[in-house]
C-alpha positions in Angstrom: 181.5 33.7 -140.9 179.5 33.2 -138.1 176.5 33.0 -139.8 178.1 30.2 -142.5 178.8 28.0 -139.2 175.3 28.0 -138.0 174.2 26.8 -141.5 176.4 23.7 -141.8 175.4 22.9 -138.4 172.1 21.6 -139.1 173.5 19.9 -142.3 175.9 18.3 -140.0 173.5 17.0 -137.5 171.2 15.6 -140.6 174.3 13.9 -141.7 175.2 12.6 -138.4 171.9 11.4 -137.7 171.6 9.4 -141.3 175.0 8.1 -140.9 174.0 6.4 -137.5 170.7 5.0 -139.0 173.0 3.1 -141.8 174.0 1.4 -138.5 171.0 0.8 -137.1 168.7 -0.8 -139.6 170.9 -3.3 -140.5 171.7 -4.2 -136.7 168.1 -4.3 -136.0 167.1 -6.5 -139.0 170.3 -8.8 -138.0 169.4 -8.8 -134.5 166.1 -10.6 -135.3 167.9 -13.0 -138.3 170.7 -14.0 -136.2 167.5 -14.4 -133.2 165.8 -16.7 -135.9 169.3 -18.7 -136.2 170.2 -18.9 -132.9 166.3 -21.5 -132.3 167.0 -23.5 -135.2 170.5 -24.1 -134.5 170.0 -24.5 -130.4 167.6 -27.6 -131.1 170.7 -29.8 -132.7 172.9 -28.8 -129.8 171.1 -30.5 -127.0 172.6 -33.7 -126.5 175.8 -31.8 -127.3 175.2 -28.9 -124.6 173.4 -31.7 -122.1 176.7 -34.1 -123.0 179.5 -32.8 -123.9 179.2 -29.9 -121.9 177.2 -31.4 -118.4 175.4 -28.1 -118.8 172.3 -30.0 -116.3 171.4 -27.9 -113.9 171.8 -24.0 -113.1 175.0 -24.1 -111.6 176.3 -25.8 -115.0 174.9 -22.9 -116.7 176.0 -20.5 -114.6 179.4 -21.4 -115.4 178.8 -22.1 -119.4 177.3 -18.4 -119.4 179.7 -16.7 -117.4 182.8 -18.7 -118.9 181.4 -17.7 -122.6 180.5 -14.3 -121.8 184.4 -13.7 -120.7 186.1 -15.2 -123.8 183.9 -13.2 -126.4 184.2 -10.3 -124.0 180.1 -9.9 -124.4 177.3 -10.6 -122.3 174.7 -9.3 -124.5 175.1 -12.0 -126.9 175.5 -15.1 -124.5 172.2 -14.0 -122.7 170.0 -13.8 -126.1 171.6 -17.4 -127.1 170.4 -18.6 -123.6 167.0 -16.9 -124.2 167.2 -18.8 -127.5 168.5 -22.2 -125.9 165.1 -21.7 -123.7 162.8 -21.0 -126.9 164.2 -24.5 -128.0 163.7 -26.5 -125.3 167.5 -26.9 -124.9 167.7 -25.2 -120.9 165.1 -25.0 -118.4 163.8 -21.8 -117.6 166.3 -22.2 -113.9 169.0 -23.1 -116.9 168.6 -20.3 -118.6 168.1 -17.9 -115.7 171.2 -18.9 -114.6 173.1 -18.6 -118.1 171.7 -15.0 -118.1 173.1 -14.2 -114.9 176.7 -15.8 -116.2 176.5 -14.4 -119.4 176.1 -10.5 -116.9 179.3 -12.0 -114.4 181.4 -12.4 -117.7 180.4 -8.8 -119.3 182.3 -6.6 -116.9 185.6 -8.6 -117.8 186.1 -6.4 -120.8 186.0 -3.2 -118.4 189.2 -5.0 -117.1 190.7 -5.9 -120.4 190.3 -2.1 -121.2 191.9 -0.8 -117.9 194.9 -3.1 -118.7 195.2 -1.2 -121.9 194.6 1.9 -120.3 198.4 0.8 -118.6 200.1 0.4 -121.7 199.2 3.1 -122.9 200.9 4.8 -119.3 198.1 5.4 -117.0 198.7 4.1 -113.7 197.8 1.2 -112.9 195.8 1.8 -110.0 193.1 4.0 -111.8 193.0 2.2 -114.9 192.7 -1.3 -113.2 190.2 -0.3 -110.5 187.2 0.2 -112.7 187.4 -3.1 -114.5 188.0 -4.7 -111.2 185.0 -2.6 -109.3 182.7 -3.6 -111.7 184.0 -7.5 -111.6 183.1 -7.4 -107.7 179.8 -5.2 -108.1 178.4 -7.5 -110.8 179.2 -10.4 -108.7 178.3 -9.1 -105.1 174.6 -7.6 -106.6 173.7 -10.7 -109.7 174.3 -13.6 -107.3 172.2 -12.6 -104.4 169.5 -11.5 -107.2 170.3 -15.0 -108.5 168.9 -16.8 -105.6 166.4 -14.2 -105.3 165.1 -14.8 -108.5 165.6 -18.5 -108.8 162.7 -18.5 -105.9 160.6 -16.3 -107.2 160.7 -18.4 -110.7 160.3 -22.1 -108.5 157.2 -20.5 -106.6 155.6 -18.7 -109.6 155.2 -15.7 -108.1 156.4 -13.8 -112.0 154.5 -16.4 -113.9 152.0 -13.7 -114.7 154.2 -11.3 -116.4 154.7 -11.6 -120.0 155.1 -9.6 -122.9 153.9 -10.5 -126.4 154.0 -8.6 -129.5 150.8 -7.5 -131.2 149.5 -10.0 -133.1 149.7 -7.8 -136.8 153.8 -7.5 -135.4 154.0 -10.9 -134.7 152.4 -11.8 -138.1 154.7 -9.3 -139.8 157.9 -10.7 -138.5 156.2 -13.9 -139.8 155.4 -12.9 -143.3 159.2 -10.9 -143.3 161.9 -13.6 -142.1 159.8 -17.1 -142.5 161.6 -17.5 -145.7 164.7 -16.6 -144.5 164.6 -19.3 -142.0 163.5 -21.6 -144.2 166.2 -21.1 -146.5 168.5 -21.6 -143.5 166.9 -25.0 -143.0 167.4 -26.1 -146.5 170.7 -24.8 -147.6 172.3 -24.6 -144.2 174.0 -27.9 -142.4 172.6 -28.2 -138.8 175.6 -27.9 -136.5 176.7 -24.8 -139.0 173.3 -22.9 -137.8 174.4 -22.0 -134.5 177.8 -20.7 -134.8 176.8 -18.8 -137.9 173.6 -16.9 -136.0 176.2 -16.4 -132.9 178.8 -14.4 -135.2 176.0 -12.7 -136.6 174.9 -11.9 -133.5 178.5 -10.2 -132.4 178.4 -8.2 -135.7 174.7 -7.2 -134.9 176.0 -5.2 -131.6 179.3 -4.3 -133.1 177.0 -2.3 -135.5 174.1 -1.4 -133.0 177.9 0.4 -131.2 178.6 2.1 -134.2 175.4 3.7 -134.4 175.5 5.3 -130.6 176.3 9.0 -131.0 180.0 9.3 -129.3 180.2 10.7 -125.9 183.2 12.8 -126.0 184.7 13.6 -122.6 186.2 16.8 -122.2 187.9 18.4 -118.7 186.2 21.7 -118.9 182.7 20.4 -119.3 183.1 17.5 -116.0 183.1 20.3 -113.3 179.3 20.2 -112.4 178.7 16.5 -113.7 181.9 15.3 -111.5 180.2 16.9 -108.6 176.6 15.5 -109.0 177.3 12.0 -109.5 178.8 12.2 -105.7 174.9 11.5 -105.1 174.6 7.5 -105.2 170.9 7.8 -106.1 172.2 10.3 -109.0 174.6 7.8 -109.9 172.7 4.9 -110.1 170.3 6.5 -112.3 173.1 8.1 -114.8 174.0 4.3 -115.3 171.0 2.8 -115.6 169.9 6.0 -118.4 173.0 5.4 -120.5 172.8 1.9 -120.5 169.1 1.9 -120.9 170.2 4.4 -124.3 173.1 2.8 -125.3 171.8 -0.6 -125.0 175.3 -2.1 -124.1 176.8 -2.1 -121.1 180.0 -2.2 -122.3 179.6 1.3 -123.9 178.6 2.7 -120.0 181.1 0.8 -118.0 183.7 1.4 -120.6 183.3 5.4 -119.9 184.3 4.8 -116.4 188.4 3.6 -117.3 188.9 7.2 -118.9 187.0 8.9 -116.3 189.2 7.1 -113.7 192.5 7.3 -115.3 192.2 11.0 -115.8 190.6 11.2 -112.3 187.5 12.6 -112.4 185.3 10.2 -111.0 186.2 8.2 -107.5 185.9 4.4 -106.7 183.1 5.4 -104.5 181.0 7.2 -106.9 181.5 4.6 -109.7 180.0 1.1 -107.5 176.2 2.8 -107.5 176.7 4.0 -111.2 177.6 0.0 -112.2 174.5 -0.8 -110.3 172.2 0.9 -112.5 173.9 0.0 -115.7 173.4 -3.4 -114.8 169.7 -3.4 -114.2 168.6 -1.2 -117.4 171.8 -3.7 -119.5 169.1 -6.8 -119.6 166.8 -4.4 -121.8 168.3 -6.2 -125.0 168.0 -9.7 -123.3 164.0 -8.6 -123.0 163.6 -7.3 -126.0 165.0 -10.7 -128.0 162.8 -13.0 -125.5 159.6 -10.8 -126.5 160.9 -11.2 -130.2 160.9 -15.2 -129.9 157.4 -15.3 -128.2 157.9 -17.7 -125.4 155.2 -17.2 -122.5 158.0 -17.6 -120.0 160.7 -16.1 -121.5 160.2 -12.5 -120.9 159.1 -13.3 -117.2 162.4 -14.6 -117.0 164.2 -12.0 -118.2 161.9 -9.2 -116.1 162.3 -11.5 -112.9 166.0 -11.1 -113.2 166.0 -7.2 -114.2 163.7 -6.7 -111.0 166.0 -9.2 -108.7 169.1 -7.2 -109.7 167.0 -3.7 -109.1 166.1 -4.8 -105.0 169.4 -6.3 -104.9 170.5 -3.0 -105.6 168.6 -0.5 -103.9 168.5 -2.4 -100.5 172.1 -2.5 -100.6 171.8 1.4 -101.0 169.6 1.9 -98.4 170.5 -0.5 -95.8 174.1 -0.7 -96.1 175.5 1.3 -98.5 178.8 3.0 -96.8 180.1 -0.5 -95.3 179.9 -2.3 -98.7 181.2 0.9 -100.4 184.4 0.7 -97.6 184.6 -3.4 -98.2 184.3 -3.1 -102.4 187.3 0.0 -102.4 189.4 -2.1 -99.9 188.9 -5.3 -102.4 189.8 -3.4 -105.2 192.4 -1.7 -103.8 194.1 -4.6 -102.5 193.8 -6.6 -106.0 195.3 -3.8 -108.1 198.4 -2.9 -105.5 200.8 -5.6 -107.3 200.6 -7.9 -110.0 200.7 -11.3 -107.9 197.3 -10.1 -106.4 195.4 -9.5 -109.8 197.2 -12.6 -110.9 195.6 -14.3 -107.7 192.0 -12.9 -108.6 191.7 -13.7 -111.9 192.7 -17.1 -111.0 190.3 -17.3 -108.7 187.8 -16.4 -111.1 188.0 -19.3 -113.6 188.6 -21.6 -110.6 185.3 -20.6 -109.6 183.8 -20.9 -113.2 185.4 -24.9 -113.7 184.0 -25.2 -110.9 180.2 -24.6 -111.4 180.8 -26.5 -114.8 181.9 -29.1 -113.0 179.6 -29.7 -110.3 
């Protein structure tokens, strides 16, 4: 018997391993399409973005990115459509910097929608709660500083040298691969149908790239040693910043932290460093479409950002890590002690997004 199971194992993992890849070349091969789509159908929304939604200067797109981001419950796609918006002349590169940056604000709100599940499935509300919330005022305490931060380096130049282009024989490739694709899509396709068609695509693209993630199963016995090393913040902030940098969503990282809380194996404290690395290593995507679309500034942008966020980050760690760990916990604890509270934050959130729209 023994020697039967050791077989099958390998068969397994073979299987496994093909089964993921049916996942992963069509997501890849979408992710560049819908990437295509996204350009051709951003130029015919200008006047409507610059118009109809003010979307004029970064604090407009701060708000557009972070108010989509949080009704798609997705970041990853609302920061490649502002990459895209950029390729097309639609934003500035401030515009889109800032639309990346809301499009990151507007993620973590599904960690939130999860911990609410979480509580009707009968976890208390406390646990569940507190990660979605945690990583609402991480994102937001570490991306705006690294906003501003960025923003100045952008203004000044100081990134303008760093770009990253795809070999030429790639770039021809890609060329030679999807030109007729795209201009199929010009032909056949009505202009104001491009973009919401590439966008959908887009959301299916990760909703496969998801499915083709191995699945971390979390069981009690194996957290003894894991639960104990992640009491490190440096540990921690590398453990989110590796499983995002795998996963290449942060939802899938941040989303581990709801079950890890609600069964109590991981404490506010340890979690606010973890969200700090997943949300450097999450813009790897956002870099990866700007390289694909070829614009000299676009993967400055995107890099700018990722090393904004990174500083941000680390000198919190070093300077004042234990006061903004004490602040964060009390904030957190305080929103999820009574409905009327979470009520009065996530109030306070849209306020604040209708507000940088509106400005």
């Amino acid at each position: 018997m023994p020697e039967q199971n050791s077989s099958a194992r390998p068969g397994r993992g073979v299987g496994t391993v093909l089964q993921k890849l049916v996942y992963l070349v069509p997501a890849v091969v979408l992710f560049i399409l819908s990437l295509e789509s996204l350009t051709l159908g951003a130029k015919p929304l200008g006047p409507l973005i610059r118009g109809a939604f003010s979307v004029d200067s970064p604090a407009n797109s701060l708000g557009f990115g972070w108010l989509f981001a949080t009704l798609v419950f997705s970041g990853s796609p609302v920061a490649a459509t502002a990459v895209a918006f950029h390729d097309a002349q639609v934003l500035t590169t401030q515009e889109a910097y800032a639309m990346i940056v809301g499009s990151r604000l507007g993620a973590s709100f599904f960690v939130l929608v999860l911990g609410v599940v979480y509580v009707i499935r009968g976890h208390k509300p406390e646990q569940s709660l507190s990660s979605g919330i945690l990583s609402q005022f991480v994102t937001q305490s570490v991306y705006l500083p690294a906003l501003l931060v960025g923003s100045l380096a952008l203004s000044r130049g100081w990134t303008s040298g760093w770009s990253i282009r795809p070999a030429a024989t790639g770039s021809s490739l890609l060329d030679i691969v999807f030109s007729p694709f795209s201009q199929a899509l010009s032909t056949y396709v009505p202009g104001w149908a491009l973009f919401p068609l590439a966008f959908v695509s887009l959301l299916l693209c990760f909703a496969l790239f998801d499915r083709s993630l191995p699945q971390l199963k979390l069981r009690e016995e194996n957290l003894g040693a894991p639960s104990r090393l992640v009491f490190r913040p440096i540990v921690s902030f590398f453990l989110g910043g590796a499983i995002t940098l795998v996963s290449f969503s942060v939802r899938v990282s941040l989303s581990l932290l709801v079950p890890l809380s609600a069964r109590g194996y991981i404490r506010q404290e340890n979690a606010i460093p973890y969200i700090m690395g997943a949300n450097v290593t999450t813009l790897i995507d956002t870099l990866f479409a700007a390289v694909l679309l070829g614009h000299p500034e676009g993967p400055s942008m995107v890099m700018t950002l990722m090393l904004s966020v990174g500083l941000t980050s680390l000198l919190i760690m070093v300077a004042g890590f234990r006061g903004y760990e004490r602040l964060l916990v009390r904030l957190t604890n305080w929103t999820v002690s009574s409905r009327r509270n979470l009520a009065v934050y996530v109030l306070l959130m849209f306020v604040a997004i209708i507000g940088l729209m509106l400005v």
